[in-house]
C-alpha positions in Angstrom: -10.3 -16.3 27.8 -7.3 -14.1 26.8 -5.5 -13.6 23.9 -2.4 -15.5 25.4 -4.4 -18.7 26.0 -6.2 -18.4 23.0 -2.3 -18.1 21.2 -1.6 -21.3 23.0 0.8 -18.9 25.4 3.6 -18.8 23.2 3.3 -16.2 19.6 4.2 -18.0 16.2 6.7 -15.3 16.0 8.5 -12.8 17.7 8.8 -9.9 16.1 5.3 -8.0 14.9 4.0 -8.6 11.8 2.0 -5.8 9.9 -0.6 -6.0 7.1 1.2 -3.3 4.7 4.6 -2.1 4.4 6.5 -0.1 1.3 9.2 -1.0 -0.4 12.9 1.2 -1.1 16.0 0.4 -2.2 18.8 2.7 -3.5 17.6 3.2 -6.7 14.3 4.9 -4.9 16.8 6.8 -2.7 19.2 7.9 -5.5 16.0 9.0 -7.5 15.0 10.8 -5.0 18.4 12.7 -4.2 19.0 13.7 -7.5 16.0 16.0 -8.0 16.7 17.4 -4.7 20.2 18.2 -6.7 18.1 19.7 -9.4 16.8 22.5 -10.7 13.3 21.7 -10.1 11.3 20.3 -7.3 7.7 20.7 -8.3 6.4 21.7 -11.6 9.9 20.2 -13.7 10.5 17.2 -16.1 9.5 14.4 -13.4 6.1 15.5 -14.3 5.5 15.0 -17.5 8.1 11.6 -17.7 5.6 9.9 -14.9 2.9 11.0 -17.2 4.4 9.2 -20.6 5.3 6.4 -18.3 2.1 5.7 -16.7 0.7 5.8 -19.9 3.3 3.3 -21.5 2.3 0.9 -18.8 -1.7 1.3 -19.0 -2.3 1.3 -22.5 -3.9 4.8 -21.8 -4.0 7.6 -24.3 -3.5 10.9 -21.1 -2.5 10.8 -17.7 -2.5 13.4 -15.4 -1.1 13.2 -11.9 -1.9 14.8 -9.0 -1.0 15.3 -5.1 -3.1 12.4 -4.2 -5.6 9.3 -4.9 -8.5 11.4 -3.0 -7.3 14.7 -5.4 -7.8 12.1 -8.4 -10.8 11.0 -7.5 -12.3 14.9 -7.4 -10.7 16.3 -10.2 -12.2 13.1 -12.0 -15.8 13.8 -10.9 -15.2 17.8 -11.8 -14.1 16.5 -15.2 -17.3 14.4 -15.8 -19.4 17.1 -14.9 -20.9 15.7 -11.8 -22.3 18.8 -9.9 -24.9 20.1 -7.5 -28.0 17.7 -7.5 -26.7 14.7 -9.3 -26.4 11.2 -7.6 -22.8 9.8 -8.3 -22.8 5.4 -7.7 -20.5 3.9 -5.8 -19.7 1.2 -3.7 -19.7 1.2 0.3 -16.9 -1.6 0.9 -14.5 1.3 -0.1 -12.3 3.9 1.5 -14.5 6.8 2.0 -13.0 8.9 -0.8 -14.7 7.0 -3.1 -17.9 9.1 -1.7 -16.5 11.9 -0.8 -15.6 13.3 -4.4 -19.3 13.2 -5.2 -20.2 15.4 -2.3 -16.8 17.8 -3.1 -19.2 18.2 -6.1 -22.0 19.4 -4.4 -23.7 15.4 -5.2 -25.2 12.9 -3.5 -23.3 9.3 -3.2 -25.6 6.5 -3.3 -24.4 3.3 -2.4 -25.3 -0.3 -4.4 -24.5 -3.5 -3.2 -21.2 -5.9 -3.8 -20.5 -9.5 -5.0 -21.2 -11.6 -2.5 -17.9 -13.6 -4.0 -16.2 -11.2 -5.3 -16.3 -8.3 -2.7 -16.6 -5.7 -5.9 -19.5 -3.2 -6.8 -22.1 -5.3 -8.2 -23.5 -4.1 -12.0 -27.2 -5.7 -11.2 -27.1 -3.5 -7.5 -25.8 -0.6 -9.9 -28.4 -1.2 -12.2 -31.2 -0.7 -9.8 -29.5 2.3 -8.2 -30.0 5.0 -11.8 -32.0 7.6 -11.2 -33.1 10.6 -13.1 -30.4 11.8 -11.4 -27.3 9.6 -11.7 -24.1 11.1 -13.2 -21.3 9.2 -12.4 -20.5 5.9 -11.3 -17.1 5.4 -9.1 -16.4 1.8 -9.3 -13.7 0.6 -7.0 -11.5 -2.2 -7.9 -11.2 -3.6 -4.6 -8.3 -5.7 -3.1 -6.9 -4.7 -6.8 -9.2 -7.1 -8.8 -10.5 -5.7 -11.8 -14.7 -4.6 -11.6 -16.7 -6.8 -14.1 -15.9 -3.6 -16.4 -17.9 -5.1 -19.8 -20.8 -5.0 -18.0 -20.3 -1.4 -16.0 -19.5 0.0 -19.4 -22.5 -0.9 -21.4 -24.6 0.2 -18.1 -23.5 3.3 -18.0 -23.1 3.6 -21.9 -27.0 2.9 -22.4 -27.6 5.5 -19.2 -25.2 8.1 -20.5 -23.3 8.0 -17.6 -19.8 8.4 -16.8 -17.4 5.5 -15.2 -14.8 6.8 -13.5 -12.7 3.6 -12.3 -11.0 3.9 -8.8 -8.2 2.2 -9.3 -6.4 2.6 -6.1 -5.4 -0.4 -5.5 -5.3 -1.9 -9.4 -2.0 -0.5 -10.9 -0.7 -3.2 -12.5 -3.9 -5.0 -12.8 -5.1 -6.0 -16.2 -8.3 -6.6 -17.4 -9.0 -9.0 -20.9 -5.3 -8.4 -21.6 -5.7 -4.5 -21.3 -4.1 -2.5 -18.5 -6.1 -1.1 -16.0 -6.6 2.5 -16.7 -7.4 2.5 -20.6 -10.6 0.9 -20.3 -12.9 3.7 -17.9 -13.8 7.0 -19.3 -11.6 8.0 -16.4 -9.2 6.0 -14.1 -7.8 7.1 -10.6 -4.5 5.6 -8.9 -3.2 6.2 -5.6 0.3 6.0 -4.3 0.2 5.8 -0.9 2.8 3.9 1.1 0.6 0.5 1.6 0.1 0.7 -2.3 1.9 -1.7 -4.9 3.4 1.8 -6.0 4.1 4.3 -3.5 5.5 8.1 -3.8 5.2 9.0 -0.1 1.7 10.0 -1.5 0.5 11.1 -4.9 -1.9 10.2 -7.3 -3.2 9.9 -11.0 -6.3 10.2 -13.1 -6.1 8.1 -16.5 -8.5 8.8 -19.7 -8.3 8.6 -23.6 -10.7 11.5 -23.5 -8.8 14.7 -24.4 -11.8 16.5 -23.5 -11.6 15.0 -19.8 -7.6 15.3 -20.1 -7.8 18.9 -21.0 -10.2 19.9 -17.9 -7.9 17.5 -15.5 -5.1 19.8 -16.2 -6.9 22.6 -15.1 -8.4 21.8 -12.3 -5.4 19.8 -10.7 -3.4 23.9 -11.2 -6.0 26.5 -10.0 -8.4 26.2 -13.1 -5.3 28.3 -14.4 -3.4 27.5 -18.3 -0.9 29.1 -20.2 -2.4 26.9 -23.7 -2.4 30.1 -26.2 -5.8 28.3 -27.3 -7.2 28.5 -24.5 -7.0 31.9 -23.3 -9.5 34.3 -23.8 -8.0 37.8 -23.8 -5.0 38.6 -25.5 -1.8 37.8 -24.2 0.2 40.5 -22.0 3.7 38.8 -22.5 5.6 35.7 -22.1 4.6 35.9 -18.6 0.9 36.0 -19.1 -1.2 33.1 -17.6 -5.3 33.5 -17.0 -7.8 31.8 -14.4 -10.5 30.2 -16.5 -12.5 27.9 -14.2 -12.1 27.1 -10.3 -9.3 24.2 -9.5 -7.2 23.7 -7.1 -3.8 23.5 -5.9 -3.4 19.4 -6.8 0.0 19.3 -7.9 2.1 16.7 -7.4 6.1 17.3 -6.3 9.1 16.2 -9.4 10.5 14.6 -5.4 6.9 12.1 -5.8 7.3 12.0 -9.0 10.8 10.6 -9.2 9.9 7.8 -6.4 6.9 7.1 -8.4 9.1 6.4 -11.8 11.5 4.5 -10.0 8.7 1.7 -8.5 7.5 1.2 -11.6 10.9 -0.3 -12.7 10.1 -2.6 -10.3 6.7 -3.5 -10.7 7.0 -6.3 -12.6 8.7 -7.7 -9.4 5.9 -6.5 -7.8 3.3 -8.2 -9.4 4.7 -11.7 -9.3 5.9 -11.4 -6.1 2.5 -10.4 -4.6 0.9 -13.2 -6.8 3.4 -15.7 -5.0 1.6 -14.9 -1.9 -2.1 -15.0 -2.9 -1.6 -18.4 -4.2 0.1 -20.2 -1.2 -2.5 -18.6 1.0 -5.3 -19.7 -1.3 -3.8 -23.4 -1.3 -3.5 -23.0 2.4 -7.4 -21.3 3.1 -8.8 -23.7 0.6 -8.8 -26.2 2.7 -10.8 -24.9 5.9 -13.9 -25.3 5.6 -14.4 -22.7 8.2 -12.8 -19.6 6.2 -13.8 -18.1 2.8 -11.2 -17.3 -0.1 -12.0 -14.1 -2.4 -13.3 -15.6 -6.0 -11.6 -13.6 -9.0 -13.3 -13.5 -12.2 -11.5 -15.1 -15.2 -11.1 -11.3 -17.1 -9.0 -9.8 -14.0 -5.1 -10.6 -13.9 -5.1 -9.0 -10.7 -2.5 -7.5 -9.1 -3.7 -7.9 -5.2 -3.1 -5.0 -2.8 -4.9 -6.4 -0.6 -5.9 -10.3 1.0 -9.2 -10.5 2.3 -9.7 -13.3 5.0 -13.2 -14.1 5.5 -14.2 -16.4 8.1 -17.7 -17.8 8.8 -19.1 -17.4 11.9 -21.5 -20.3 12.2 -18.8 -23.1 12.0 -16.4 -21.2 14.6 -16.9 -20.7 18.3 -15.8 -16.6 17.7 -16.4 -13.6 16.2 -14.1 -11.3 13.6 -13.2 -9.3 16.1 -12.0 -12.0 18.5 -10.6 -13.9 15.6 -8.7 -10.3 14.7 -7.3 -10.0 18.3 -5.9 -13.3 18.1 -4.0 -12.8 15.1 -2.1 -10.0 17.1 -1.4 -12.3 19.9 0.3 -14.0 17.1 1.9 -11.0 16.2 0.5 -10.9 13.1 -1.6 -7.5 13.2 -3.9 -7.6 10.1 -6.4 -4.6 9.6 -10.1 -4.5 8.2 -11.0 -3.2 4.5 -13.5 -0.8 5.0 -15.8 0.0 7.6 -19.1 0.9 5.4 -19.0 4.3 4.2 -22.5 4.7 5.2 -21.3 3.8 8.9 -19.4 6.6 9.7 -20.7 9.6 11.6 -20.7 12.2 8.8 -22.6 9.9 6.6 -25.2 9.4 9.4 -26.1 12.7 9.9 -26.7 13.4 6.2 -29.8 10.9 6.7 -27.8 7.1 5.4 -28.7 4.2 7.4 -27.8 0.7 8.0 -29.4 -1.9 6.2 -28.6 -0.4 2.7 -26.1 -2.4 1.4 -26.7 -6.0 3.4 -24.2 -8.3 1.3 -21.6 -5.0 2.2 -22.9 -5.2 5.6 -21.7 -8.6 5.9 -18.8 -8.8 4.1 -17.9 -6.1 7.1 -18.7 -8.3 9.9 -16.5 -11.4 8.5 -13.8 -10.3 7.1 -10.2 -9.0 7.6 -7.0 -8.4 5.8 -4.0 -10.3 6.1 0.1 -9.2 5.8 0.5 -8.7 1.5 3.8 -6.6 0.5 6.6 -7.4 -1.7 9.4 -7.7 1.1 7.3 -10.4 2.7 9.6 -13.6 3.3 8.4 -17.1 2.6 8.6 -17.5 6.5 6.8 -14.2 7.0 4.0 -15.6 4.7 3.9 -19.4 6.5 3.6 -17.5 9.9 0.8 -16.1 8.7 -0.8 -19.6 7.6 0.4 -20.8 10.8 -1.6 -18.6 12.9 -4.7 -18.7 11.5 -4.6 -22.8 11.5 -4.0 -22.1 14.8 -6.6 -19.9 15.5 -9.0 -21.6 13.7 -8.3 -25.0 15.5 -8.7 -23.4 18.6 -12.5 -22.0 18.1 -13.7 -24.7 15.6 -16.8 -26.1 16.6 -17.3 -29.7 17.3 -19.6 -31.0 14.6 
């Protein structure tokens, strides 16, 4: 059958719908003109004033931000030392950055298992995962919900392993009453345009380690430093600069920075906002027996980037996919939040097969994300609910 019969023929709404969409006003746009005006576009005063900002709002001692939420999650890993031979945990239900940076490293990512309610990295699968050879652990706070990070702590704490936090899509998040970003030994953020926060692109790397902070700054500029204490040859001149270690050219722009500084006037607005909407679609998905809502543990005051919509298969006559392609006939075009890591080509050929990650594996086949952003309108959200009752009426199975 297709998708207009299974729509009933006639969308919920007209116009398209899409999962993710930023937000600027004027203030973004005047923010944004005036370093243009400026003196400086990269390298200037934006720079450092994100930096005290971001660490105003986190709670966090150092910040250090870069060109983007991948860049973060490198320099991170070069900070904790991860390197040729080591094994770096993370989770598969992830963006594949997440892995990546341990193999920029010259590491190995290995993959534990999720929550089954949750949808985060799960401390037991992580548990089982140390090896000899474990540096790191990249925990992802997925959908924006904080990891169980008591747990993760004392794990890696009695391993002597380092937590790096990827906290893409957590800013704004708090965890206990702290702010996401002062609790890891390192925390990344990402400002991408479907983000709470959004520069265009850009990222950050959070610590209260000024050892970590220290090597963050030079490996987001070149491994390169002015710092008179640093430098190991006497100084030519005012001029004089030296290339200590090997960075790279991670920078972020003052034009990022200023959109950056100006969201986070608004992201208080944000938040709420964005909390409005989980709640009227958990009131609404609560009540099908045929979909599963996300559980949140009581320590996250989660600031959701993402809604996850699970569905299960056994009491519906459908599969995601068709269930997905529905949801467009609605005009209501949700995405899916993540392929496995493991599933991707690359990953194949370095030897990772499916099967290693089965809760993951699941989650994957079940699950999609519906329309979350700030300019969403109460009738933008009730579309939403209205399609999948729709959808869900249509392929429930007669008990």
């Amino acid at each position: 059958m297709d998708q207009a019969a299974i729509a009933g023929g006639t969308p919920v709404r007209k116009e398209k719908l899409y999962y993710g969409h930023q937000y600027i006003d004027d203030k973004d746009i005047q923010a944004v003109v005036e370093v243009l005006k400026s003196d400086y576009l990269t390298c200037g005063p934006k720079i450092s004033a994100l930096e005290e900002k971001l660490c105003e709002i986190t709670g966090a001692k150092y910040a250090v931000v870069v060109s983007n939420g991948t860049a973060a999650l490198h320099i991170a890993c070069q900070a904790a030392g991860v390197s040729m031979g080591d094994e770096v945990i993370t989770t598969p239900i992830t963006f594949a950055a997440s892995a990546n940076c341990a193999l920029y490293c010259g590491a190995r990512p290995v993959f534990a298992d999720i929550n089954e309610k949750t949808y985060n990295i799960s401390p037991d699968s992580v548990e089982e995962h140390i090896t000899e050879r474990t540096k790191a652990v990249v925990a992802v706070d997925f959908t924006g919900q904080a990891v169980e990070l008591n747990r993760l702590t004392k794990i890696c704490q009695d391993n002597k392993l380092v937590l790096i936090e990827d906290g893409a899509h957590s800013i704004g998040t708090k965890y206990q009453g702290k702010g996401i970003g002062s609790i890891a030994d390192m925390t990344t953020f990402s400002f991408h345009p479907v983000k709470t926060i959004t520069g265009g692109e850009g990222g950050a790397v959070l610590t209260n380690n000024e050892a970590y902070y220290k090597k963050l700054l030079l490996y987001r500029a070149h491994g390169i430093t002015r710092d008179a204490s640093l430098l190991e040859h006497e100084s030519h001149g005012g001029w004089y600069y030296e290339q200590i270690d090997l960075g790279m050219n991670y920078r972020m722009t003052d034009i990022q920075a200023a959109l950056i500084l100006s969201q986070l006037d608004k992201l208080e607005a944000f938040r709420k906002r964005r909390k409005e909407i989980v709640n009227r679609y958990n009131e609404a998905f609560e009540k099908f027996p045929e979909l599963t809502v996300q559980e949140e543990i009581a320590e996250s005051d989660t600031t959701r980037h993402l809604y996850i919509l699970r569905i299960k298969p056994e009491l519906l006559n459908c599969d995601r996919k068709q269930f997905y392609d529905a949801m467009a006939a609605e005009n209501v075009c949700c995405n899916v939040h993540y392929i496995p890591v493991y599933y991707h080509p690359f990953y194949e050929k370095q030897g990772y097969q499916r099967g290693l990650c089965p809760k993951a594996e699941k989650l994957y086949e079940e699950m999609m994300s519906l329309p979350l952003y700030y300019a969403m309108s109460d009738q933008d959200v009730e579309d939403v609910i209205s399609a999948v009752g729709k959808i869900v009426s249509y392929y429930r199975k007669s008990l």
